[in-house]
C-alpha positions as CSV (number, residue, x, y, z in Angstrom):
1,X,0.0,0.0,0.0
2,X,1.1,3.5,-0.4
3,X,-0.1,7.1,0.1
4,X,0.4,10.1,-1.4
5,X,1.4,13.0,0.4
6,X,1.9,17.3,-0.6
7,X,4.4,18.8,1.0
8,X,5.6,22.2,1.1
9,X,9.1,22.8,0.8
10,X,11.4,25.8,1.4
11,X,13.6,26.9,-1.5
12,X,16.9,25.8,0.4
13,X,15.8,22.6,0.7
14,X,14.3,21.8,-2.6
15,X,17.2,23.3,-4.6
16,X,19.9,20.9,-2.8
17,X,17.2,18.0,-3.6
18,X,16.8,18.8,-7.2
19,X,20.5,18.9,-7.6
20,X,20.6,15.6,-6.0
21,X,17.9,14.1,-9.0
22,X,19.4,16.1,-11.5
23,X,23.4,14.1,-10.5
24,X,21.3,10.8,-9.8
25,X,19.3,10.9,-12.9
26,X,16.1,10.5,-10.3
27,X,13.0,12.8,-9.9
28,X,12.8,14.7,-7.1
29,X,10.0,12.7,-5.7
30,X,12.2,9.2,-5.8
31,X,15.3,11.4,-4.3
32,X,12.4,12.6,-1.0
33,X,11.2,9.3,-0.6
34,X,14.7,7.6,-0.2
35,X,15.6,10.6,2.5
36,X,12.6,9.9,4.4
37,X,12.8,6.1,3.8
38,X,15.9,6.4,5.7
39,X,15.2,8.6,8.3
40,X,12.9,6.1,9.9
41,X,15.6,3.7,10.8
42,X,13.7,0.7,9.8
43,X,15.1,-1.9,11.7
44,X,17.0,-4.4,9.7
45,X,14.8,-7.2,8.3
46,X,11.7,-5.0,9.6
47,X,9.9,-5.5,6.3
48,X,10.3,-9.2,6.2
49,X,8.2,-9.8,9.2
50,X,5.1,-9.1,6.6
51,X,5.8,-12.2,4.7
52,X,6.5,-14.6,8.4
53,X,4.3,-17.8,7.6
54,X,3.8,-17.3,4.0
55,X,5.6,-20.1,3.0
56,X,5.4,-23.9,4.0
57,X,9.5,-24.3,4.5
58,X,9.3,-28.3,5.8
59,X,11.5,-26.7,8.7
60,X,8.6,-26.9,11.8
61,X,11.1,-25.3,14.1
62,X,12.3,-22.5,11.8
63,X,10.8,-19.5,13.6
64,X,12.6,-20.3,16.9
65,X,16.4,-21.6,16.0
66,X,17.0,-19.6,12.6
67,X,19.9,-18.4,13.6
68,X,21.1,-21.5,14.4
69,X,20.4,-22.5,10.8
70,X,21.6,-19.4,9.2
71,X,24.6,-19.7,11.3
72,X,25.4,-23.3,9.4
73,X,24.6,-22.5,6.7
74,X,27.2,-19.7,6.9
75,X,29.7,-21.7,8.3
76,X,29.2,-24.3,5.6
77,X,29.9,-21.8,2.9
78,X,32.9,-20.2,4.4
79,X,34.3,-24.2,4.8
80,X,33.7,-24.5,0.7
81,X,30.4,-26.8,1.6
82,X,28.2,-26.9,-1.1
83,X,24.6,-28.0,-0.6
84,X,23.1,-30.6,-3.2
């Protein structure tokens, strides 16, 4: 979902964001978005809670020792491990 918002902005801080597009080859709007976007400190892996039981994995205990898996699964890759 999103939503559209009109904002107001102050010459001396539309003019450094249009230069910002302009050197990124963005719009303005994409250039506001990714400033606010950031100033909400999202917490890492915030957005992936939306998609938590989407999928059957096979793994029943998943939710409650992922790290533990993700934590093989790293160590298996940085011991050249490949998973068939």
């Amino acid at each position: 979902m999103t939503h559209q918002l009109t904002l107001e902005i102050a010459d001396e801080i539309y003019q450094p964001l249009a230069e910002k597009a302009k050197a990124t080859g963005q719009s303005v709007e994409a250039v506001v978005r990714d400033c606010l976007a950031a100033s909400v400190n999202l917490a890492p892996g915030s957005l992936l809670g939306r998609w938590a039981g989407a999928f059957a994995s096979g793994v029943p205990d998943a939710g409650t020792r992922h790290h533990e898996y993700l934590g093989q699964v790293l160590y298996d890759e940085m011991q050249g491990k490949k998973d068939d």
